[in-house]
C-alpha positions in Angstrom: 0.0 0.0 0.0 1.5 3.6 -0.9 0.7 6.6 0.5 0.6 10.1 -0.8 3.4 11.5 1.4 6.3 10.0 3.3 6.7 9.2 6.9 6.8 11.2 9.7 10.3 10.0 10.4 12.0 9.9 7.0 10.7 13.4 6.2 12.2 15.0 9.1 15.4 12.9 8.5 15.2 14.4 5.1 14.9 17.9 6.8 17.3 17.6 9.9 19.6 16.2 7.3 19.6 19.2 4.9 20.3 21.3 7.6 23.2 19.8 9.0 25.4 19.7 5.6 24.0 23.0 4.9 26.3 23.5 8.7 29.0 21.6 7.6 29.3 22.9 4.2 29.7 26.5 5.7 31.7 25.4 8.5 34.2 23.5 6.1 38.2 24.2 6.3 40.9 22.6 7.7 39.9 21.0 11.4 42.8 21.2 12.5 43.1 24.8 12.4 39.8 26.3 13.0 38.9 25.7 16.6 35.5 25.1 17.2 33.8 25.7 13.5 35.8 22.8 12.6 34.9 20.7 15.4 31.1 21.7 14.4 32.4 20.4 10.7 33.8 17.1 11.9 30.5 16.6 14.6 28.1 17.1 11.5 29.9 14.9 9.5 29.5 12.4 11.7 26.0 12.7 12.6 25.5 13.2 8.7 26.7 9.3 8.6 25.0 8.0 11.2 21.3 9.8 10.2 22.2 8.7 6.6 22.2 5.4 7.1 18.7 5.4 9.8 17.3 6.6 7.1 18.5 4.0 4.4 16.7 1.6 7.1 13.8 3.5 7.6 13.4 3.6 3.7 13.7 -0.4 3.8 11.4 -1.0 6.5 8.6 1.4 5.4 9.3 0.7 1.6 5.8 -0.5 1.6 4.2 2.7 2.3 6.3 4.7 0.4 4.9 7.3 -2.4 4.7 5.5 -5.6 6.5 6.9 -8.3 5.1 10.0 -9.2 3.4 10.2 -12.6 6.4 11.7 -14.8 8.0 10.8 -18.1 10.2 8.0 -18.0 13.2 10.2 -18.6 12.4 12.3 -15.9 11.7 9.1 -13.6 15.1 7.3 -14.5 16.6 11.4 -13.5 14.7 11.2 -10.4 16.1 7.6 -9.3 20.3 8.4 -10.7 20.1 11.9 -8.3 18.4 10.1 -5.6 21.2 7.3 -5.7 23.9 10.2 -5.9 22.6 11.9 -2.9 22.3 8.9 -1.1 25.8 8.1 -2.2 26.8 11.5 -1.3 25.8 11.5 2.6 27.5 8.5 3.4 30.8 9.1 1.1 31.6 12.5 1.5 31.8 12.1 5.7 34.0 9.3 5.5 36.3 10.9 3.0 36.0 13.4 5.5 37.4 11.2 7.7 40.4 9.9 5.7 41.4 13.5 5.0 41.3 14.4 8.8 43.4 11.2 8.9 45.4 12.4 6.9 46.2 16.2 8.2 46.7 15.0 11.5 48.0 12.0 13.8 45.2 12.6 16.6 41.8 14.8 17.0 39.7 15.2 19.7 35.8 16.3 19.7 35.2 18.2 23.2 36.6 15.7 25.3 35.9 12.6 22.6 39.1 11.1 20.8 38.2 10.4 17.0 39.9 7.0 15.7 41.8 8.0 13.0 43.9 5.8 10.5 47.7 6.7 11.4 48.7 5.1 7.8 47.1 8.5 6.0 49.4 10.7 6.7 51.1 11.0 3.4 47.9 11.4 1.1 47.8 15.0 1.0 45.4 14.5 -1.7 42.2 13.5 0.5 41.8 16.7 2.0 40.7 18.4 -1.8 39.5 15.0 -2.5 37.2 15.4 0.3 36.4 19.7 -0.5 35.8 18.7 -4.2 33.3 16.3 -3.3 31.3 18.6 -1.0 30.9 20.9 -3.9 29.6 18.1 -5.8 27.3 17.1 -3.0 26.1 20.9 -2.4 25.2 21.1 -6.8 23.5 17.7 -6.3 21.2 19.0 -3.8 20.9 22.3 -5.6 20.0 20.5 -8.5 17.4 18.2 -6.4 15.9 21.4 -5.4 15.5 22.9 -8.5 13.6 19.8 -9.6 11.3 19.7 -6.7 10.5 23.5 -7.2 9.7 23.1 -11.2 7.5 20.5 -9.8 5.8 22.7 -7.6 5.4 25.8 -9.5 5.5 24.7 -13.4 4.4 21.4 -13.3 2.1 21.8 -10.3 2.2 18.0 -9.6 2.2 18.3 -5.7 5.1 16.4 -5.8 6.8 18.4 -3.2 4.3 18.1 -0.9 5.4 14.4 -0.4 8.4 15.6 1.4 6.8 18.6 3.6 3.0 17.5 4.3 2.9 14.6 6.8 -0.8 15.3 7.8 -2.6 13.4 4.9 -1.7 10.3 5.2 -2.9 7.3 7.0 -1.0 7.4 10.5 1.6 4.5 9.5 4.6 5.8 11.0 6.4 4.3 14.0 
């Protein structure tokens, strides 16, 4: 059975999520320099893993009641599915190239009082760290580019296709 919207919990996921590498992309720079915005940079990353993948199992477990595939051309659909695996993709590889590049810039980094793990045989890639930047940018076009589709679908195609991702309140309480 699909539903007209999402759940509850994978819509805010989707939300909470776009804020926090919306934080981390303008809290990005060297860690190892930039005192607290770059602890905030390495924290978000982190979290941005962690949520990323909840949310890969809260899409599996609720993959019943998911939207069905809005009505759009098959182009468009096949569009829809590549920039929905490349942001997927994105969440979970640009944190832990993140985390190879602070490997790589330093032997040892703490979070507050929280040691990070960090791969000690890095430290001569010094090409990780731009690597790492040069994906972000990719990541921050995807999303761009995801939210340029969702608004032509709003305003020029006025499919209600966004309303998947904001309005939780018309669907069948099937959440949790």
């Amino acid at each position: 059975m699909n539903n007209s919207t999402y759940p509850k919990s994978i819509i805010f996921l989707h939300w909470l999520l776009f804020l926090l590498v919306l934080t981390v992309y303008f809290s990005g720079g060297n860690p190892t320099h930039t005192g607290i915005i770059g602890s905030i940079h390495v924290t978000g990353g982190i979290v941005i893993f962690v949520l990323a993948i909840i949310r890969l199992l809260l899409i599996y477990i609720h993959k019943k009641n998911l939207p069905s595939p809005a009505l759009i051309s098959p182009l468009q659909l096949k569009l829809a599915k590549l920039m929905k695996v490349l942001l997927y993709i994105s969440l979970l590889l640009v944190p832990f190239i993140g985390w190879l590049a602070l490997s790589s810039l330093t032997t040892q980094y703490s979070l507050f009082t929280w040691s990070i793990p960090l791969l000690q045989s890095m430290q001569s890639y010094a090409l990780i760290a731009p690597f790492h930047e040069l994906l972000g940018q990719v990541f921050i076009t995807l999303i761009g580019l995801h939210a340029a589709a969702a608004l032509f679908h709003h305003f020029i195609l006025k499919d209600h296709l966004l309303n998947r991702m904001i309005n939780s309140s018309s669907r069948h309480n099937n959440d949790e």
